[in-house]
N, CA and C atoms as a LAMMPS dump frame, in Angstrom:
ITEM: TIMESTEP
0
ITEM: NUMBER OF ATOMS
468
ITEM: BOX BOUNDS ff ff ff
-5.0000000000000000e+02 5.0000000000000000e+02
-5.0000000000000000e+02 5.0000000000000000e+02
-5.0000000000000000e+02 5.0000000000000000e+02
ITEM: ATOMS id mol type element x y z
1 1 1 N 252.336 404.109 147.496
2 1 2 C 253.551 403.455 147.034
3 1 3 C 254.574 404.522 146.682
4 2 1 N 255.993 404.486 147.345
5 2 2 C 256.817 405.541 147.275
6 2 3 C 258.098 404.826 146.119
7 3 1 N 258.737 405.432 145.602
8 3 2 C 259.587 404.555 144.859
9 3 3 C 261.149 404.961 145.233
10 4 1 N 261.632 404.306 145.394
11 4 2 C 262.836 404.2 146.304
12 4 3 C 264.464 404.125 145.06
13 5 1 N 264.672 405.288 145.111
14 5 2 C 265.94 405.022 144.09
15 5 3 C 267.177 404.868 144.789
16 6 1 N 267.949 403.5 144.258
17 6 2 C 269.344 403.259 144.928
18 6 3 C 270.225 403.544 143.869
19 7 1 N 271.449 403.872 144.208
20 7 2 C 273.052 404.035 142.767
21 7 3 C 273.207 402.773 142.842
22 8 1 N 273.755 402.13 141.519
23 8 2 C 274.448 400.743 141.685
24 8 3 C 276.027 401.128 141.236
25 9 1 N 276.643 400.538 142.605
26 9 2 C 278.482 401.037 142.457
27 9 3 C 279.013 400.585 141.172
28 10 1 N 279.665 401.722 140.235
29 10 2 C 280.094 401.819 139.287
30 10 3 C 279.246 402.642 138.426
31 11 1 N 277.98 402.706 138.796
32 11 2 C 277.084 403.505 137.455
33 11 3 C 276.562 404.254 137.995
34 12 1 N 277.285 405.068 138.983
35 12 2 C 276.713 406.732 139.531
36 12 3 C 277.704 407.729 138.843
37 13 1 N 278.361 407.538 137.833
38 13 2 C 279.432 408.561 137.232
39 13 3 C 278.19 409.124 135.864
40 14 1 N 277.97 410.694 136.408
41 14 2 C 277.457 411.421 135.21
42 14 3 C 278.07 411.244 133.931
43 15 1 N 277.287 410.826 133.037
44 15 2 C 277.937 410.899 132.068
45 15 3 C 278.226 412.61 131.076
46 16 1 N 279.553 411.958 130.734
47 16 2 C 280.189 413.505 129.982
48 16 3 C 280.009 413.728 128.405
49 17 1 N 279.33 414.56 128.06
50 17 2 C 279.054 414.943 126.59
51 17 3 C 278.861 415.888 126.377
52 18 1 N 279.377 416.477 125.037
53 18 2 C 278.993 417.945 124.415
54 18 3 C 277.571 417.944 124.002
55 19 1 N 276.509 418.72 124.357
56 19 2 C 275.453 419.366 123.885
57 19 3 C 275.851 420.075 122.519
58 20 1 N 275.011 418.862 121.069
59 20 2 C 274.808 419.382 120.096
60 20 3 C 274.39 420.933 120.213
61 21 1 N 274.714 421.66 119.236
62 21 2 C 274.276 423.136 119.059
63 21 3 C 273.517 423.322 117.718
64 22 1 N 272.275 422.694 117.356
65 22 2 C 271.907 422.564 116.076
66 22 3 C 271.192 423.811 115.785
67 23 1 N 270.964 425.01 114.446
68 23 2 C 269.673 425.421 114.463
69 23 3 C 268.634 425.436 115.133
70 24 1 N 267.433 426.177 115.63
71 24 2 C 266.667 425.783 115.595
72 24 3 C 265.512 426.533 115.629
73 25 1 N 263.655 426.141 115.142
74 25 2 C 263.153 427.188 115.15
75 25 3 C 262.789 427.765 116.741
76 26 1 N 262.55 428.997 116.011
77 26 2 C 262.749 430.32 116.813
78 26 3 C 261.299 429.927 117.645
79 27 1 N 260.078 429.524 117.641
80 27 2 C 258.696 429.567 118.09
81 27 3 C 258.258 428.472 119.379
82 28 1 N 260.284 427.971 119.428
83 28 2 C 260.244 427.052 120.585
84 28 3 C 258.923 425.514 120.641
85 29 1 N 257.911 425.89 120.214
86 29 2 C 256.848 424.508 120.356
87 29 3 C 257.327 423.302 119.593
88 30 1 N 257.997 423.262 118.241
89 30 2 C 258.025 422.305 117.872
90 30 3 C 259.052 421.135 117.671
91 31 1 N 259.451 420.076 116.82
92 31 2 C 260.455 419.376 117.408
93 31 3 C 261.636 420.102 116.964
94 32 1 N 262.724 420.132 117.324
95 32 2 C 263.771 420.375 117.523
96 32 3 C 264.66 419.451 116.29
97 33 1 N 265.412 420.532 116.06
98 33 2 C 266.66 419.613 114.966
99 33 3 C 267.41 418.62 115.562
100 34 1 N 268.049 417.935 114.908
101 34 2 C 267.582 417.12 114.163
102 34 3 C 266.567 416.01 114.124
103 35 1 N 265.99 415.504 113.501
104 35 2 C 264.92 414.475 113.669
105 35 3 C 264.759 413.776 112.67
106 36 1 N 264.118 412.266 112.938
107 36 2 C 263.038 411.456 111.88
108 36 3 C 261.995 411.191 111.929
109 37 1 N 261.162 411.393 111.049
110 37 2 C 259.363 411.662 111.103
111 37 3 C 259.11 410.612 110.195
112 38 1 N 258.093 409.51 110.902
113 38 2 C 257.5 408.363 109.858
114 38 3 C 256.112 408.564 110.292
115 39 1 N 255.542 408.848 109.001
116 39 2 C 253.796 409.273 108.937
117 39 3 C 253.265 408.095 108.478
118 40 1 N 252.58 406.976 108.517
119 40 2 C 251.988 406.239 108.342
120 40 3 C 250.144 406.793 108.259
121 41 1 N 249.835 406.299 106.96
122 41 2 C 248.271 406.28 107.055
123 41 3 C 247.717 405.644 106.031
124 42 1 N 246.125 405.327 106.138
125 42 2 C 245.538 405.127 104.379
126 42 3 C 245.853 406.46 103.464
127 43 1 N 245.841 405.683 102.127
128 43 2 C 245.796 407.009 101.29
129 43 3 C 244.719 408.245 101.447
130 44 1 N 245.17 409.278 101.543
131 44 2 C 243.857 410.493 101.723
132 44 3 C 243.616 410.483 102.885
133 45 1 N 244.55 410.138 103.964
134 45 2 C 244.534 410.331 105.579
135 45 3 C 245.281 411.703 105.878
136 46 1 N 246.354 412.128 105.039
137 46 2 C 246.556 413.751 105.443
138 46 3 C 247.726 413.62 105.904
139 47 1 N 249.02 412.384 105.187
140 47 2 C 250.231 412.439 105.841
141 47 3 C 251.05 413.204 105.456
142 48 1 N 250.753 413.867 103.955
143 48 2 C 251.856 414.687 102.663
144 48 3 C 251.275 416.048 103.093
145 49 1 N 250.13 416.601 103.928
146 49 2 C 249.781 417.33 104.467
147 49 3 C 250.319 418.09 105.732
148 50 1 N 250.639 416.669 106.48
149 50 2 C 250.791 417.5 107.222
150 50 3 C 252.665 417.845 107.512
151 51 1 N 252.954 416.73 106.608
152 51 2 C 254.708 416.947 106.427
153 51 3 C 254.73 418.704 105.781
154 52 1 N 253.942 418.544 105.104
155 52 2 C 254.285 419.619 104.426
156 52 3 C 253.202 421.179 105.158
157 53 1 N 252.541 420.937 106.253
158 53 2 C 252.31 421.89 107.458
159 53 3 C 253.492 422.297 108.209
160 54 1 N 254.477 421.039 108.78
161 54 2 C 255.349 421.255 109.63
162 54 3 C 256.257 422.183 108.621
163 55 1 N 256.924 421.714 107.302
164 55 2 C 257.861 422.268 106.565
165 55 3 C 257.571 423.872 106.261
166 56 1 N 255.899 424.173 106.464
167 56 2 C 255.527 425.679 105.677
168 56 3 C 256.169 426.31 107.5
169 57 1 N 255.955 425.447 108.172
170 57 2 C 255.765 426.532 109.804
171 57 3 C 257.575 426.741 109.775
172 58 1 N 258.514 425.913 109.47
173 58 2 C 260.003 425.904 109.68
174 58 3 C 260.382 427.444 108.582
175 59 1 N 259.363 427.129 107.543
176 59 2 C 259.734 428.296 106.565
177 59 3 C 259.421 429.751 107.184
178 60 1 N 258.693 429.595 107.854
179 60 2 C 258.003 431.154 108.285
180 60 3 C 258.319 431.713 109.242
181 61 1 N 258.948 430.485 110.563
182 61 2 C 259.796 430.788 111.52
183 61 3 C 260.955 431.091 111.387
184 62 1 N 261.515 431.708 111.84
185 62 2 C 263.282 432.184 111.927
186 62 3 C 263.888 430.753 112.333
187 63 1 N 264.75 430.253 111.954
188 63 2 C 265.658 429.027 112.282
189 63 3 C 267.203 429.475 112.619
190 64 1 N 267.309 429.593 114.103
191 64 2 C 268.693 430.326 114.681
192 64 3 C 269.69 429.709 115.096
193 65 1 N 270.665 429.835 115.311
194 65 2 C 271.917 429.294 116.084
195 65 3 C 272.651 430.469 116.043
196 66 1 N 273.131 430.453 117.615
197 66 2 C 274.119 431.769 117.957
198 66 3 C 274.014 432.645 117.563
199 67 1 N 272.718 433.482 117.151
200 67 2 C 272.387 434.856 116.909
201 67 3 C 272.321 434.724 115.428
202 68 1 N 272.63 433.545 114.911
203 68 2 C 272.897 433.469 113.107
204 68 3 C 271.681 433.202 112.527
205 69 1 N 270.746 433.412 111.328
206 69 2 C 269.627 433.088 110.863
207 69 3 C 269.932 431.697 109.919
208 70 1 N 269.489 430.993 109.799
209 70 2 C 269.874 429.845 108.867
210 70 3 C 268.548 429.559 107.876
211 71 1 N 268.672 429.444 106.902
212 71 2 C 267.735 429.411 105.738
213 71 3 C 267.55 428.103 105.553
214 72 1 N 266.076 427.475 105.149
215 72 2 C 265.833 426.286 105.277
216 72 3 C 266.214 425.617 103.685
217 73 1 N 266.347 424.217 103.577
218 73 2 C 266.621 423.918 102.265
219 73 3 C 265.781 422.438 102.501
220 74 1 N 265.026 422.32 101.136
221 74 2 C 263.858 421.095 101.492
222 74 3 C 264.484 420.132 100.43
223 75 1 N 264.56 418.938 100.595
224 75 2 C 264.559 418.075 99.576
225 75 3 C 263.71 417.301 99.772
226 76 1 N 262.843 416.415 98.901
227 76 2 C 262.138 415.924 98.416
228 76 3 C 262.062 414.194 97.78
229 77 1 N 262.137 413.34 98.1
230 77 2 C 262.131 411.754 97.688
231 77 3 C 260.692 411.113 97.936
232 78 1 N 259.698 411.199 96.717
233 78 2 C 258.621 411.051 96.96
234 78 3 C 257.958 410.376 95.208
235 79 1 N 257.892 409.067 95.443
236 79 2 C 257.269 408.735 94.25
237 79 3 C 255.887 409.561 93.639
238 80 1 N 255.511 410.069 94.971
239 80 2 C 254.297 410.682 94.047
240 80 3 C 253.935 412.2 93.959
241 81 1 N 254.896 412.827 93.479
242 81 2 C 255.58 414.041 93.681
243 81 3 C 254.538 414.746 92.469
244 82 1 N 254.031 413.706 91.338
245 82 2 C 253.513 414.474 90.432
246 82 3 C 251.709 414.393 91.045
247 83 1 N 251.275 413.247 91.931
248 83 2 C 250.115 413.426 92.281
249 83 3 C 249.339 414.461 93.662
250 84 1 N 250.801 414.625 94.21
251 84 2 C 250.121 415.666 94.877
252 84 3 C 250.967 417.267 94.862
253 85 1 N 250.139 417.524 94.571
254 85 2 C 250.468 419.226 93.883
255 85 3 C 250.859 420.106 94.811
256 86 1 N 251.006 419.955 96.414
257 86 2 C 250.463 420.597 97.197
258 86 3 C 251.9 420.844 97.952
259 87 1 N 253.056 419.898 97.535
260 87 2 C 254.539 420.239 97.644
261 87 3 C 254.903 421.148 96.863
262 88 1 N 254.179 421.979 95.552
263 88 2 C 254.538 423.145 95.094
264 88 3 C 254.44 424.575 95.645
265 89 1 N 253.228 424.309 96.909
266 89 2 C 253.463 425.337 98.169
267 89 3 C 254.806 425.334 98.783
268 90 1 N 255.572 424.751 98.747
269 90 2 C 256.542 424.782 100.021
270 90 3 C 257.63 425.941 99.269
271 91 1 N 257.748 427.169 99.876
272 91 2 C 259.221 427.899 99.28
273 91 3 C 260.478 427.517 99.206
274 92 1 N 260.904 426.562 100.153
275 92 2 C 262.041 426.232 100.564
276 92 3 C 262.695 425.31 99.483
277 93 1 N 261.855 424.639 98.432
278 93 2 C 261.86 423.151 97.924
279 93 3 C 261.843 423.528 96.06
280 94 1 N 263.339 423.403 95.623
281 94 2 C 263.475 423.908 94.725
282 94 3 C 262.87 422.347 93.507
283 95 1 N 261.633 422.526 92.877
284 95 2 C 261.148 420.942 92.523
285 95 3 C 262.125 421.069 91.163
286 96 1 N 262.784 421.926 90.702
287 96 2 C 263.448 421.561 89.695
288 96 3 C 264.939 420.467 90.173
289 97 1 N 265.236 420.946 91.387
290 97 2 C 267.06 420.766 91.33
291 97 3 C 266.4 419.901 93.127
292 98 1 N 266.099 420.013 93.735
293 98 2 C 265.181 419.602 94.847
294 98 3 C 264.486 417.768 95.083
295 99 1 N 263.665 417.872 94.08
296 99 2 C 262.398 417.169 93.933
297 99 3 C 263.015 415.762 93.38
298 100 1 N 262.923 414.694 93.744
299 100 2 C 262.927 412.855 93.197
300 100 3 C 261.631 412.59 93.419
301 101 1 N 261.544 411.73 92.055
302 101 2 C 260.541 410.635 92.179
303 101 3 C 261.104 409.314 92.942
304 102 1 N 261.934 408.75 92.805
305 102 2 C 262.474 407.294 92.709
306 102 3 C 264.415 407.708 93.546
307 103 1 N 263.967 406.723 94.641
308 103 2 C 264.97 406.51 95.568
309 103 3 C 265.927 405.732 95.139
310 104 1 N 267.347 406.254 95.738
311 104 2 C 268.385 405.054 95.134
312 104 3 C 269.763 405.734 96.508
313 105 1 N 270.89 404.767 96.609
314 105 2 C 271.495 405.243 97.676
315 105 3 C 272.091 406.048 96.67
316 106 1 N 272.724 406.12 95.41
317 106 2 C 273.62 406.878 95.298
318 106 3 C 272.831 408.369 95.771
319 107 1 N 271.778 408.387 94.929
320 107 2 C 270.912 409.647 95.026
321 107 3 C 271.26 410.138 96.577
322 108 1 N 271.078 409.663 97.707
323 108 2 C 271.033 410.065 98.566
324 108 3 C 272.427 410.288 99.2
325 109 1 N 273.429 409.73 98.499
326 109 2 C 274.701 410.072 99.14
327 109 3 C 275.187 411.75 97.656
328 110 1 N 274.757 411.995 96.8
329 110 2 C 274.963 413.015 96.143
330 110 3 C 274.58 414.437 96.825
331 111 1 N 272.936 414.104 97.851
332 111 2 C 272.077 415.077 98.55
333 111 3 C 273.406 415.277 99.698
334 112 1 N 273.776 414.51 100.382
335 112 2 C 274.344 414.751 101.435
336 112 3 C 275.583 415.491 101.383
337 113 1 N 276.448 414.711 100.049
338 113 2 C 277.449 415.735 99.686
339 113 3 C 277.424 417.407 99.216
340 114 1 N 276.115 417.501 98.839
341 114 2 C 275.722 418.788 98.323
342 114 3 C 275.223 419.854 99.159
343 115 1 N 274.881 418.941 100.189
344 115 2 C 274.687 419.67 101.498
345 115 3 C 275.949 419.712 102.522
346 116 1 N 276.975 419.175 102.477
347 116 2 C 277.745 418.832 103.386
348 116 3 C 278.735 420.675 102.693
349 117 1 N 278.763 420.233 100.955
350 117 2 C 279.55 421.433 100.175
351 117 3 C 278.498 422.852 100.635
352 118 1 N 277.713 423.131 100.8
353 118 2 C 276.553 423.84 100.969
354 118 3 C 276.808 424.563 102.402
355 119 1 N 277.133 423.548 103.414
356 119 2 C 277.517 424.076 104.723
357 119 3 C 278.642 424.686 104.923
358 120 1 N 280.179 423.982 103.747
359 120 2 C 280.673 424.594 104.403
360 120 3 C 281.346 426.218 104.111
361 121 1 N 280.147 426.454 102.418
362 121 2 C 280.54 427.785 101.938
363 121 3 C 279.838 428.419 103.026
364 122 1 N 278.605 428.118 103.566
365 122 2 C 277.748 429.272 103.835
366 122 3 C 278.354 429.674 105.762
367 123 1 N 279.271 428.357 106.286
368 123 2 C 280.184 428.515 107.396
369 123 3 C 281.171 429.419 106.823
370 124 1 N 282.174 429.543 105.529
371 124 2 C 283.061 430.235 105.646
372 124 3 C 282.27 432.051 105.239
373 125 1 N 281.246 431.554 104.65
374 125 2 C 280.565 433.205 104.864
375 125 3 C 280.363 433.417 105.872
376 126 1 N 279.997 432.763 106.655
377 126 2 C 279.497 433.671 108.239
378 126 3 C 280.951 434.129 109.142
379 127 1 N 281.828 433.191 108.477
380 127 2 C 283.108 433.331 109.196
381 127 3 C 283.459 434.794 108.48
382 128 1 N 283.158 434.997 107.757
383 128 2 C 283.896 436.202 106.454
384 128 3 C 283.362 437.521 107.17
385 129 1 N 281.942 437.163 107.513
386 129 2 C 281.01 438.363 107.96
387 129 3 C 281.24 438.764 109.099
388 130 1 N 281.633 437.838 109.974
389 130 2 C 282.17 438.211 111.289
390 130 3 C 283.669 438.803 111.572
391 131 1 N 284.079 438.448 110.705
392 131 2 C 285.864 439.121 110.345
393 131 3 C 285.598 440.456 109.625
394 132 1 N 284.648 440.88 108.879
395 132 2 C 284.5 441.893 108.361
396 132 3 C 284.026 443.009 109.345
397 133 1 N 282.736 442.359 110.006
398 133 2 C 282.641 443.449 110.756
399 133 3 C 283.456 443.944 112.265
400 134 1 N 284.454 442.524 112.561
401 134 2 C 285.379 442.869 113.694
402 134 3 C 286.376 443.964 113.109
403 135 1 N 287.009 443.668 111.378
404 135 2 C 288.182 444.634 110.957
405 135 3 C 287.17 446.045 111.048
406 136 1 N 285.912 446.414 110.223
407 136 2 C 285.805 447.334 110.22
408 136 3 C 285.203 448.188 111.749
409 137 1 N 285.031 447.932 112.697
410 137 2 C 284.803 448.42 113.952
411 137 3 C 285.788 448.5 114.424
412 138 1 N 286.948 448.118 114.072
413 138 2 C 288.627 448.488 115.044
414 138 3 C 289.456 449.471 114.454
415 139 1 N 289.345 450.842 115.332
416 139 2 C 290.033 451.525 114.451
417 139 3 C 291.279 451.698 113.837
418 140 1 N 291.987 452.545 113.293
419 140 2 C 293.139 452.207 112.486
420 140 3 C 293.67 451.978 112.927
421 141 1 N 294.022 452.911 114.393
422 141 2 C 295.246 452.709 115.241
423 141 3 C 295.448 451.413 115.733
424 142 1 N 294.24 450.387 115.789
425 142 2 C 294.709 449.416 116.516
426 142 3 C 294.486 448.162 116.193
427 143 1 N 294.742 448.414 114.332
428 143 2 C 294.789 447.502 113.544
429 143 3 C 295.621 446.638 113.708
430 144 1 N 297.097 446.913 113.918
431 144 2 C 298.178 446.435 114.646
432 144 3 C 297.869 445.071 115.66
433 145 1 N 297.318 445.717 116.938
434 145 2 C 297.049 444.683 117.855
435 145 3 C 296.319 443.791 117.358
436 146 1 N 295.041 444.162 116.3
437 146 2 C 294.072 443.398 115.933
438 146 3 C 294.887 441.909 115.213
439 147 1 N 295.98 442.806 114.145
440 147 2 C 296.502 441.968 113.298
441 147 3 C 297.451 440.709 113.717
442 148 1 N 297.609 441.52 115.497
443 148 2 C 298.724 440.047 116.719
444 148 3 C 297.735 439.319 117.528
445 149 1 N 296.26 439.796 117.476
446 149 2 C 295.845 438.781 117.91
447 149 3 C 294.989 437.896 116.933
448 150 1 N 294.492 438.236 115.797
449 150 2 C 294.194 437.636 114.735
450 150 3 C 294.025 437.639 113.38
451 151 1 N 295.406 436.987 113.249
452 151 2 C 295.784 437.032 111.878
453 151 3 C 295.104 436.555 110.847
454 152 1 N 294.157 436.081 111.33
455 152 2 C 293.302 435.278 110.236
456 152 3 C 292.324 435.864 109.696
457 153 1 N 292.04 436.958 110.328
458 153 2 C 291.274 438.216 109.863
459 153 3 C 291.955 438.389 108.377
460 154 1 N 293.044 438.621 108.552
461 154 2 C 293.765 439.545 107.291
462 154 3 C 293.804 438.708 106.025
463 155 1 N 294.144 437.363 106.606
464 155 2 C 294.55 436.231 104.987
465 155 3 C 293.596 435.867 105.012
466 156 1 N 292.371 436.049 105.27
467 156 2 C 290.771 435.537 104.535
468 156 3 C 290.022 436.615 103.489
């Protein structure tokens, strides 16, 4: 049995989209940013285990985009945060400022804002770092040109 593919007129146009550019880890095998993971099991089946396998491997791997290293940040929404001990392994997962017991939307729209503020200092640092090291590799003389083709070097 051979399977026979026809176009149907009107829906042979490739579709056009930008390829997200997310992070990602460096060890290539595992899933890819962004994602949602639903672990279902009986209790003492090994689901807080193994969330928190995948989270130790993201920590230990390099997490890249465009030559940039990106540092992982864990948060935590887990009623039973005090029964299993074993989320105090994770480095990434600050359980003081990090860690919920008890879900609520505001809670989760505060995480997002804090991460959204979070991205965009640690974007204008990378922007800072890359302006720093373009001014200081151009020498004096041709600070000038540097300064007509980007001025934004100078007022940051």
């Amino acid at each position: 049995m051979s399977i026979i593919v026809k176009k149907i007129k009107g829906f042979d146009n490739p579709l056009l989209y930008d390829k997200l550019n997310y992070p990602q880890c460096t060890c290539g095998e595992c899933p890819r940013f962004y994602f949602n993971s639903l672990h279902i099991g009986s209790r003492g089946s090994g689901k807080t285990h193994t969330v928190c396998d995948m989270v130790r491997h993201y920590e230990t791997h390099k997490l890249m985009r465009d030559n940039t290293e990106y540092k992982l940040r864990t948060h935590l929404i887990s009623p039973t945060i005090d029964a299993n001990p074993i989320f105090k392994s994770l480095e990434s997962l600050d359980m003081e400022k990090d860690a919920h017991d008890e879900y609520s939307d505001e809670l989760l729209l505060k995480i997002i804002k804090d991460i959204r503020e979070k991205k965009e200092k640690y974007d204008e640092y990378i922007k800072y770092q890359d302006y720093y090291k373009k001014f200081h590799k151009t020498p004096e003389h041709k600070l000038d040109k540097l300064y007509d083709e980007s001025p934004e070097i100078f007022h940051l």
